[in-house]
C-alpha positions as CSV (number, residue, x, y, z in Angstrom):
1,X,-3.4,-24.1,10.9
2,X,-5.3,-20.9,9.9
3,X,-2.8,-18.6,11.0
4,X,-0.3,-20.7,8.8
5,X,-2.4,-20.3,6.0
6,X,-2.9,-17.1,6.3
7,X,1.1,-16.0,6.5
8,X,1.5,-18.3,3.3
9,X,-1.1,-15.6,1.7
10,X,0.5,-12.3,3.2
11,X,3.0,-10.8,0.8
12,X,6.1,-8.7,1.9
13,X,7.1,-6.0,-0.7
14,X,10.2,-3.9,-1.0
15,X,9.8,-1.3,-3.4
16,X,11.9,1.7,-4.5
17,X,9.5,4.6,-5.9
18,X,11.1,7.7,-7.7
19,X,11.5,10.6,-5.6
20,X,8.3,12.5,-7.1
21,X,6.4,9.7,-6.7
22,X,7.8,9.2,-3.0
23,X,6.7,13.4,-1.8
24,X,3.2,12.8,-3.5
25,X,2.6,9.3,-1.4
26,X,4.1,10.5,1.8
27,X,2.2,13.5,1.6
28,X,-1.2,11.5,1.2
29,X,-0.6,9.4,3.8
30,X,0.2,12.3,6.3
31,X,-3.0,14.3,5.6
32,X,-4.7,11.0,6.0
33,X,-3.1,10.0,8.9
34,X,-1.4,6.9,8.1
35,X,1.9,5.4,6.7
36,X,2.8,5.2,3.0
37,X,2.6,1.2,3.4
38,X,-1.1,1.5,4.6
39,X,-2.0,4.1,1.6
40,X,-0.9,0.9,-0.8
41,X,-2.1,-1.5,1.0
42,X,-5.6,0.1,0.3
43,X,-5.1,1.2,-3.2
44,X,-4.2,-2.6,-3.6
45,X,-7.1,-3.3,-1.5
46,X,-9.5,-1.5,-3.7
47,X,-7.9,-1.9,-7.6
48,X,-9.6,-3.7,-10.1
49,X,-8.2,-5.6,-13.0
50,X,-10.0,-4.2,-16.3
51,X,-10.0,-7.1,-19.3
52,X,-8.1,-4.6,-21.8
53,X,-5.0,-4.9,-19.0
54,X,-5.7,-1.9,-17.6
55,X,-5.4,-1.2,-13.9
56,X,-8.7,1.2,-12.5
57,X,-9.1,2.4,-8.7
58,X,-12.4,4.2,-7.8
59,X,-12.2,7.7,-6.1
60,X,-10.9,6.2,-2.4
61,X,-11.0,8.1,1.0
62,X,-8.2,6.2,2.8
63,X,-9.0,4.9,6.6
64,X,-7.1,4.8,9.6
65,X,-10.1,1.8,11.1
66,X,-8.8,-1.6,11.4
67,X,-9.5,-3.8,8.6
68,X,-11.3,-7.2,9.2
69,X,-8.1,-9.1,7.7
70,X,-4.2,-7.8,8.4
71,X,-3.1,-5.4,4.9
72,X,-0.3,-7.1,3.4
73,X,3.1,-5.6,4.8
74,X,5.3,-3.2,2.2
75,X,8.7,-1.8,3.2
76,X,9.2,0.9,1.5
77,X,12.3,2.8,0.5
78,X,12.6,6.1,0.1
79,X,15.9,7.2,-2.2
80,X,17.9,9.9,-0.7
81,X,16.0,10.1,2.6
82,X,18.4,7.8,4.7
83,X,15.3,5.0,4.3
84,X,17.1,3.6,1.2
């Protein structure tokens, strides 16, 4: 039952970033050793919701350890690069 539950609270995301935004996340998640996906998954992980709307992330160094709980799954597409 608790796996169930917790699938029903994972979210699959496609998402199609412009190709500026694309280099600048792929080349963060290289230096830090991970996938785009993961890099997301922890800004996700780590955003706050500010009353006035706004969205706010503290400075973050991202992690290749395991997290506690699975980070939700993104597939991401990258324009132009054959991963569309």
């Amino acid at each position: 039952m608790s796996e169930r539950q917790d699938a029903k609270e994972e979210l699959r995301a496609q998402i199609w970033l412009p190709a500026d935004t694309s280099r600048r996340l792929r080349a963060i998640a290289t230096r830090a050793g991970l996938r785009p996906e993961q890099v997301l998954a922890q800004l996700a992980d780590h955003a706050v919701l500010n009353d006035d709307g706004s969205l706010t992330v503290a400075s973050l160094h991202p992690t290749t350890s395991i997290p506690a709980e699975p980070c939700p799954q993104l597939t991401l597409a990258f324009p132009g690069t054959g991963n569309a």
